[in-house]
matplotlib code that plots the C-alpha trace (Angstrom):
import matplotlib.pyplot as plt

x = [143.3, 141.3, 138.1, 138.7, 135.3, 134.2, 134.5, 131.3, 127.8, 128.0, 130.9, 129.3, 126.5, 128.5, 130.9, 128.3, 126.7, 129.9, 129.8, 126.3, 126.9, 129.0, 128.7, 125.4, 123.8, 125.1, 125.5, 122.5, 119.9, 118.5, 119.0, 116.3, 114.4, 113.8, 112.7, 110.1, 108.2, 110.4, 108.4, 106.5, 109.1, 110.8, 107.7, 107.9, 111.7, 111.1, 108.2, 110.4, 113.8, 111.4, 109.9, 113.6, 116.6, 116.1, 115.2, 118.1, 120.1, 119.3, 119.9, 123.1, 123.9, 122.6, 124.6, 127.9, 127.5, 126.4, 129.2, 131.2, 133.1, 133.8, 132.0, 134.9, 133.8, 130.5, 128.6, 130.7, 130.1, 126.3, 125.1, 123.9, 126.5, 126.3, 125.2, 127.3, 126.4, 129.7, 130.5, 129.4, 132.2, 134.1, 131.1, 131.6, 134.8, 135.0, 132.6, 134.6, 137.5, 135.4, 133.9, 137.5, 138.7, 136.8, 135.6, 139.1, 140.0, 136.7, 137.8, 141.1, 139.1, 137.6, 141.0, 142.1, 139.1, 139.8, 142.9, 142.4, 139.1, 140.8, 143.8, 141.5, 142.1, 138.2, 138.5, 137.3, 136.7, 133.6, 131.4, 133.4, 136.8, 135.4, 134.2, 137.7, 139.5, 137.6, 138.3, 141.9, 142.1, 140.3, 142.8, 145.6, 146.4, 149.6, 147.8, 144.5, 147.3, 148.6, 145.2, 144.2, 147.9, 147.4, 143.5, 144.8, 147.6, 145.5, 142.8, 144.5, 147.2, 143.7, 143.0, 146.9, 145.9, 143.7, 139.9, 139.2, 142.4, 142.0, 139.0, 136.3, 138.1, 139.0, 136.0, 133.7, 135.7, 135.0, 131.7, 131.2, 132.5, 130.4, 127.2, 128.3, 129.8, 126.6, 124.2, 126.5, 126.6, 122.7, 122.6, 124.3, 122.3, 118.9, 119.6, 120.6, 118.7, 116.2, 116.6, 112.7, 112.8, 114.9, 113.9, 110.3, 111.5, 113.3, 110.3, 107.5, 104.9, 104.6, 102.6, 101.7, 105.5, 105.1, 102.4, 104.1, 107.4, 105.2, 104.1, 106.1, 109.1, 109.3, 108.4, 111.1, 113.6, 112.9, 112.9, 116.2, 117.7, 116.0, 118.5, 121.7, 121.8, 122.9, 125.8, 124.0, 124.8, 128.7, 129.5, 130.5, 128.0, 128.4, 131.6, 130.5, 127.5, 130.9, 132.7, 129.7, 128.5, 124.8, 123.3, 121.1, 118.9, 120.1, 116.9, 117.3, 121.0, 119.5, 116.7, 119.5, 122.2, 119.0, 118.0, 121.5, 122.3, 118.7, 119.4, 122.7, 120.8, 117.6, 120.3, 122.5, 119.8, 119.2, 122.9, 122.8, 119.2, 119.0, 122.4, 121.8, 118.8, 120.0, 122.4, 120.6, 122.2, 120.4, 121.2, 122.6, 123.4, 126.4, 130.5, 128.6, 126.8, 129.9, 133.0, 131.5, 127.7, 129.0, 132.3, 130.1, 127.6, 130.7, 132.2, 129.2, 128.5, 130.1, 133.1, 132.6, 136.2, 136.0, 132.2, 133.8, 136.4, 134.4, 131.8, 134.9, 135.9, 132.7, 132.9, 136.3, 134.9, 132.0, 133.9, 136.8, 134.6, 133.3, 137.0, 137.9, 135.0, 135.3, 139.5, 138.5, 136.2, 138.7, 141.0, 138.9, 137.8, 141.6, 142.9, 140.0, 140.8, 144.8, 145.5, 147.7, 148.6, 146.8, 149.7, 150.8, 147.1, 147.1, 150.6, 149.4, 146.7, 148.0, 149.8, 146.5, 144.1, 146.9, 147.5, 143.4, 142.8, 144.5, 142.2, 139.8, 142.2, 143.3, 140.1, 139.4, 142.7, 144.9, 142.4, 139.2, 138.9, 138.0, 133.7, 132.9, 128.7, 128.4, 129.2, 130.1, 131.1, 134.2, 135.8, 134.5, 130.7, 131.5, 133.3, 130.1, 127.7, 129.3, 128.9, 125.1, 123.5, 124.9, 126.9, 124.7, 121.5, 122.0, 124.5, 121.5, 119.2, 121.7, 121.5, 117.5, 117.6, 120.0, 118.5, 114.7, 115.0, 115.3, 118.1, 119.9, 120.3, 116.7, 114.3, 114.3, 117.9, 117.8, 115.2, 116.8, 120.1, 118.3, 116.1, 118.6, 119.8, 117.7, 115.3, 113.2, 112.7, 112.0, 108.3, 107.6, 104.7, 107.1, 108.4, 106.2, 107.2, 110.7, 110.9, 109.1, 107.8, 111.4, 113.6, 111.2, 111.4, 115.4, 115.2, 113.3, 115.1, 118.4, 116.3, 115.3, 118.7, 119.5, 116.4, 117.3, 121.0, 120.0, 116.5]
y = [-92.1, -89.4, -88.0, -84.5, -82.0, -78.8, -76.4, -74.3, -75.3, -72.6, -74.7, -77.7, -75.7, -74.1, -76.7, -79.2, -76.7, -76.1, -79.9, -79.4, -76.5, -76.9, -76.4, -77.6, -74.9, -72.2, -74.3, -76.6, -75.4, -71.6, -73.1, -76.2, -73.4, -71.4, -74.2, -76.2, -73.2, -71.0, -70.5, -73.1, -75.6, -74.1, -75.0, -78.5, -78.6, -76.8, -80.1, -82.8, -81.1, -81.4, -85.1, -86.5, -84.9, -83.6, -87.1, -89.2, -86.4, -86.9, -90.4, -89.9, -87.3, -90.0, -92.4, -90.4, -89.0, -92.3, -94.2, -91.2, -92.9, -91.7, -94.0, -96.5, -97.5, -96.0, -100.0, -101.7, -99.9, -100.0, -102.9, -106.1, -108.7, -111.0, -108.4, -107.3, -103.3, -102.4, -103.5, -100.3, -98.8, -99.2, -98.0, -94.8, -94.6, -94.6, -92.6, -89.7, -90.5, -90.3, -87.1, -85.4, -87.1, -84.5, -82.1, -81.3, -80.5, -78.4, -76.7, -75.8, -74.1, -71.5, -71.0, -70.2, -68.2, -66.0, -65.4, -65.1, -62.1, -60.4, -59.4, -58.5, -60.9, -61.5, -58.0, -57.4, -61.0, -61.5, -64.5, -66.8, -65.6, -66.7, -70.0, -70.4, -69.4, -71.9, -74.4, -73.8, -74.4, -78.0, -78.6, -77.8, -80.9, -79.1, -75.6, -78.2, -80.4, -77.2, -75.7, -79.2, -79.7, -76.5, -76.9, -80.4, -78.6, -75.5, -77.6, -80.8, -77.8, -76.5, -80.3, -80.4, -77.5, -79.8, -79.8, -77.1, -74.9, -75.9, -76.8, -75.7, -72.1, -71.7, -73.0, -71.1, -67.8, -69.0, -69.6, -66.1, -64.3, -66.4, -65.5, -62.1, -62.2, -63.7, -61.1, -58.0, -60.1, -60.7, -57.0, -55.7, -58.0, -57.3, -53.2, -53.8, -52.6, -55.3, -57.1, -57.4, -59.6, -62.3, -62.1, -63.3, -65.5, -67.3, -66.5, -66.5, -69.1, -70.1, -73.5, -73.7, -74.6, -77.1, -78.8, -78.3, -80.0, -82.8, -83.1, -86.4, -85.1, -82.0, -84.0, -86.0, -82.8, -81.5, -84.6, -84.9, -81.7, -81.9, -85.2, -84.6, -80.8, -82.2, -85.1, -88.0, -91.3, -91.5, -90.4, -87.0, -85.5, -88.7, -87.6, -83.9, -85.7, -87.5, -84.6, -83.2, -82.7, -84.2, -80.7, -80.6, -82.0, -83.4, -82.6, -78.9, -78.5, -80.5, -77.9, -75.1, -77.1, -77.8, -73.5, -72.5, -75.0, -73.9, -70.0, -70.2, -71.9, -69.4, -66.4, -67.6, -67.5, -64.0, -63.4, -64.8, -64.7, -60.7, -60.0, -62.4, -61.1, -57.5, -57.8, -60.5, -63.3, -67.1, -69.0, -72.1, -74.8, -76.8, -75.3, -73.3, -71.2, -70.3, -70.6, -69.0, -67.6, -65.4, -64.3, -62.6, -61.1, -59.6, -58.1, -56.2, -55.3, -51.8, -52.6, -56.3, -57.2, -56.7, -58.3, -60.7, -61.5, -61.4, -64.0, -66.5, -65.9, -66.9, -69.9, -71.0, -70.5, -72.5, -75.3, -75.4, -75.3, -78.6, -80.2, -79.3, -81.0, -84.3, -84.2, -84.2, -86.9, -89.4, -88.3, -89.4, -92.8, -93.4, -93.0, -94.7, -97.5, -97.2, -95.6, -93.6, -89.7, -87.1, -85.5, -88.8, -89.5, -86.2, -86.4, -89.9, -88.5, -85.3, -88.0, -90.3, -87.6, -85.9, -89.3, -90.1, -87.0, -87.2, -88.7, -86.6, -83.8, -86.1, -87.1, -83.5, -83.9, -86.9, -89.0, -87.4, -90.4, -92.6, -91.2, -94.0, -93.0, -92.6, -89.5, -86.4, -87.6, -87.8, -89.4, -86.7, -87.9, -91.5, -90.2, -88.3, -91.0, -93.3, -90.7, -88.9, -92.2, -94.8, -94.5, -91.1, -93.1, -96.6, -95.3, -93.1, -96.1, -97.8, -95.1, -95.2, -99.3, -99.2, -96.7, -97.9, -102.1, -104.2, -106.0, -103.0, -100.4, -99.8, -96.4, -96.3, -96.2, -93.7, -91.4, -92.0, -90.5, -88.0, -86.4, -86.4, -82.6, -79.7, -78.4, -79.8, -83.6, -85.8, -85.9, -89.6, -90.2, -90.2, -93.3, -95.5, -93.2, -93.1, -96.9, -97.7, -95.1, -93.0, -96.2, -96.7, -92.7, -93.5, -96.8, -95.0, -92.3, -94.4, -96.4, -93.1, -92.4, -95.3, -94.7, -90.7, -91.6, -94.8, -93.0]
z = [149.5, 151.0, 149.5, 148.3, 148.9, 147.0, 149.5, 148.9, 147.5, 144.7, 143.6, 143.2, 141.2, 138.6, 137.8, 137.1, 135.3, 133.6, 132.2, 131.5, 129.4, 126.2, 121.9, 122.1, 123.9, 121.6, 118.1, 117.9, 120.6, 119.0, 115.3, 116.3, 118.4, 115.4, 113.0, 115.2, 116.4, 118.5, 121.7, 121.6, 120.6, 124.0, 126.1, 124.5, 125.9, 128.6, 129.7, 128.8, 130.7, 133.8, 133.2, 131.2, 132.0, 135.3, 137.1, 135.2, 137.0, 140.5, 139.8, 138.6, 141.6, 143.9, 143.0, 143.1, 146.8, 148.0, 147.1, 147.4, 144.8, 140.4, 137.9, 138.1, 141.9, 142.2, 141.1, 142.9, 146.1, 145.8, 143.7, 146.0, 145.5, 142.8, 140.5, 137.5, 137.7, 137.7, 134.4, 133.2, 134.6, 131.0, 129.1, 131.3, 131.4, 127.5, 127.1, 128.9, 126.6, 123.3, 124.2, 124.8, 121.7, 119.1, 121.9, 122.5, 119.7, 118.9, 122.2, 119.9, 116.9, 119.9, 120.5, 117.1, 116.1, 119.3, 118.7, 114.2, 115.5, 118.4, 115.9, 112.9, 110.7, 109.8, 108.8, 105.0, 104.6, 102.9, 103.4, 101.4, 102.1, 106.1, 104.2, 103.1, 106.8, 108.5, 105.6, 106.0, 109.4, 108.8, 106.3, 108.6, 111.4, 112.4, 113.3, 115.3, 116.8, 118.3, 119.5, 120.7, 122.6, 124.3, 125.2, 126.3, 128.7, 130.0, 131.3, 133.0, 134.6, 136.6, 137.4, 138.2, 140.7, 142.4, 143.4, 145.1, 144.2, 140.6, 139.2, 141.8, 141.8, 138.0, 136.8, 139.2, 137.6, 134.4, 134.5, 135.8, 133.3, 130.9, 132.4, 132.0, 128.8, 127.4, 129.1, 127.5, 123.8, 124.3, 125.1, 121.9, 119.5, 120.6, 120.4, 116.3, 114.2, 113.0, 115.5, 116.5, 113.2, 114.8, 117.9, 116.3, 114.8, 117.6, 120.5, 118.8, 119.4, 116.3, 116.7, 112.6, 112.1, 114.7, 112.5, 109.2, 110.6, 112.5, 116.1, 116.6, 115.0, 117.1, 120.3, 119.1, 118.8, 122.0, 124.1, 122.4, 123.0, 126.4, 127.1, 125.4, 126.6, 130.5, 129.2, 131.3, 131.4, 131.5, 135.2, 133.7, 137.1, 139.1, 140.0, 141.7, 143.2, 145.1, 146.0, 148.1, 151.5, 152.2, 153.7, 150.7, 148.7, 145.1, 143.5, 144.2, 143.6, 139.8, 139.4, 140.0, 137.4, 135.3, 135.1, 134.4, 131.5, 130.1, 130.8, 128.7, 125.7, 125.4, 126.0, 123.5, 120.6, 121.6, 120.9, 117.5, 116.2, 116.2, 114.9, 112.0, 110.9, 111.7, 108.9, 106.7, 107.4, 107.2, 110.7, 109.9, 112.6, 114.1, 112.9, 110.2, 112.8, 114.8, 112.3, 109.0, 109.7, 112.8, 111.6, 108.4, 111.4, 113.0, 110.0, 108.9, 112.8, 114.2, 116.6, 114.8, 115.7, 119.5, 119.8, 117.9, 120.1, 123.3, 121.6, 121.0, 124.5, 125.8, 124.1, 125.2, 128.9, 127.7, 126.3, 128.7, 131.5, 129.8, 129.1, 133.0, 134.0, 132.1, 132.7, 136.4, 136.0, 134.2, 136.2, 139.2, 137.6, 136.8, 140.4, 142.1, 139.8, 140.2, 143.6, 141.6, 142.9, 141.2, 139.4, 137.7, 136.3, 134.6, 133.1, 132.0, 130.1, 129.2, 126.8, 126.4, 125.7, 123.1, 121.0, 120.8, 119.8, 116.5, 114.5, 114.9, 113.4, 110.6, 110.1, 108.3, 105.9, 106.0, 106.7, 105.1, 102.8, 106.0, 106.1, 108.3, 108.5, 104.5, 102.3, 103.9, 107.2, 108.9, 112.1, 113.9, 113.2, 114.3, 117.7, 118.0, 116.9, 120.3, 122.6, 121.5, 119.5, 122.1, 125.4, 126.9, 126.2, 127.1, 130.0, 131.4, 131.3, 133.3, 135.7, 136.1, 135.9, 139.0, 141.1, 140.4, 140.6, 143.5, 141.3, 141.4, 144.4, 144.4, 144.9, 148.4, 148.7, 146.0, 147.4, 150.6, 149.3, 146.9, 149.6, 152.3, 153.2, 153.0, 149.9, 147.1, 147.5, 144.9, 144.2, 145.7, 142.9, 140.2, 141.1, 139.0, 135.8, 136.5, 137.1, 134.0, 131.6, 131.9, 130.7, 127.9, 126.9, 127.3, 125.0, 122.2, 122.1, 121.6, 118.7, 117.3, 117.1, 114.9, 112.7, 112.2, 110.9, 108.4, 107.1]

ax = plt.figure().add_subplot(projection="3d")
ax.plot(x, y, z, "-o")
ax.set_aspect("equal")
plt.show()
């Protein structure tokens, strides 16, 4: 089966962007911004992107143009024989499918809300008549099923298209309009009137709150954010570290990926930070922010309905551009596995994708007795809880272990891959951090995970 290749660099860029991007950027990023210090809770993220995200990676890059091979291969084409690296391969591998199993159909509310703003019908609604949309729409698996069915469809058609005529092209597009998108929302919030308020309160350094909320629990908050922001450890960027040439460097092309993903976070806190305060609303974080918070920002803000519409737009692109990129990725890991032809694997999982997704709509209505993580929570949370508290933590450790041991592929074959090409090379005296401070950063994070949801 032959290798498909992006065809230009600026490909590569955006569409691993693309993955990096996604809800948390927009729904979870300027909301912990905001309550551990604004600008100098950014600084704090800002250090530990450089020193935790950015070197897990150029591993992960590494290892996917190396082996020139998805997650399902990638082990088993570099590990020293005898080794069982490539067991990971199903801990990656499920990990893709988990994440589209709710992302998917979150993907479908964007879809919805689009649609519900761009033909007025947030108009007049006050804050609880939004309140009681968005509660609608959870209690409806029918109206989900068919958002989720047709996110499903829209996004394994532009894998359907292929690499480069599909998702390299498409998502490149995409990704365009939603740096544009974002600049001319950014734009209109921060000219509202009182909007210096929230801009303050978003940017500035406000170290006292940092001391009120804790130093270790902010650390703890922005090495968090810092790591979950880029979706490592399942082979989600593996697989575009395959599909490139070696003329550069990975580090640089990770710096690049690393600036965008950050540059789409800070800007979308200036979207929502001044409008909210311009018309007295309270920021709130995760669906709240963007299903009932916002809608109320639009409604009170002139020509609400069409900045409406154009903020739910941007956050299709930034959520499809997501789906794409994971849909290629299984896709990928199922044919390097199989041998199968592209078009089969997708109609395959067009099907797959479809039926797993289910009870993550359910979970909101039929099945919203089932709160598997205590009171409150729903299938959703658990889905979540595998991916965030488990598979993107352990799976990046897996990543560092392999490309740092001599059990394991070992640094000089991963500097040798990582540096080859021209640009920024990895800095060679990291290599005792990354082989054994990083993993232990990696490890407590996971644990902190575990001691945050049973506290």
């Amino acid at each position: 089966m032959e290798r498909e290749n992006f065809s230009s660099r600026l490909g590569f860029i955006l569409i691993s962007a693309g993955c990096a991007i996604g809800l948390g950027n927009v729904w979870r990023f300027p909301f912990i911004t905001g309550m551990y210090g604004g600008a100098s809770f950014v600084l704090i993220y800002l250090f530990f992107l450089l020193i935790l995200g950015l070197p897990i990676m150029v591993a992960e890059f590494s290892v996917g143009r190396a082996s020139c091979r998805s997650a399902a291969l990638s082990f088993d084409v570099l590990e020293p024989k005898g080794t069982k690296w490539h067991l990971y391969k199903y801990g990656a591998i499920a990990g893709n499918y988990i994440l589209m199993m709710f992302y998917t159909t979150v993907a479908g509310w964007m879809l919805y809300y689009f649609y519900k703003m761009a033909i007025g019908d947030f108009a007049g609604l006050d804050a609880k008549g939004v309140g009681a949309l968005f509660g609608g729409l959870l209690g409806d698996p029918l109206t989900m099923t068919f958002n989720m069915v047709l996110t499903v469809l829209v996004c394994f058609g532009v894998c359907l298209l292929g690499l480069q005529a599909g998702v390299e092209k498409i998502t490149k597009t995409m990704m365009l309009c939603l740096l544009i998108l974002m600049l001319a929302l950014a734009a209109n919030s921060m000219f509202l009137p009182g909007a210096e308020a929230g801009l303050k309160y978003y940017l500035y350094p406000d170290f006292n709150k940092v001391f009120e909320k804790g130093v270790s629990e902010v650390i703890f908050a922005a090495m968090g954010q810092a790591f979950f922001t880029l979706s490592l450890g399942i082979g989600a960027l593996a697989i575009f570290g395959s599909y490139i040439a070696k003329e550069r460097s990975l580090t640089g092309e990770a710096v690049f990926i690393t600036i965008l993903d950050t540059a789409v976070a800070l800007i979308s806190g200036l979207i929502i930070f001044p409008a909210c305060f311009s018309f007295g609303v309270n920021p709130d974080s995760g669906p709240n922010l963007l299903f009932v918070t916002l809608p109320n920002v639009f409604n009170a803000m002139p020509w609400g309905q069409f900045w409406g519409a154009l903020f739910f737009l941007f956050m299709i692109f930034a959520s499809y551009s997501t789906v794409i990129a994971v849909f290629e990725n299984i896709t990928a890991c199922i044919r390097d596995l199989t041998g199968w032809s592209r078009s089969k694997t997708i109609y395959i999982n067009i099907v797959l994708i479809t039926m797993l997704s289910m009870p993550c709509i359910l979970g909101f209505n039929v099945w919203s007795h089932i709160q598997p993580l205590g009171p409150g929570s729903c299938i959703l949370d658990l889905e979540d809880f595998f991916i965030s508290n488990n598979l993107l933590p352990l799976g990046s450790l897996v990543y560092l272990l392999f490309c740092t041991q001599r059990y394991g592929w070992g640094w000089n074959n991963f500097i040798k891959e990582a540096d080859t090409g021209n640009g920024l090379k990895f800095p060679k005296w990291m290599r005792f951090y990354v082989t054994y401070i990083l993993p232990l950063i990696v490890l407590g994070i996971f644990i902190n995970g575990y001691f945050a949801l049973f506290k």
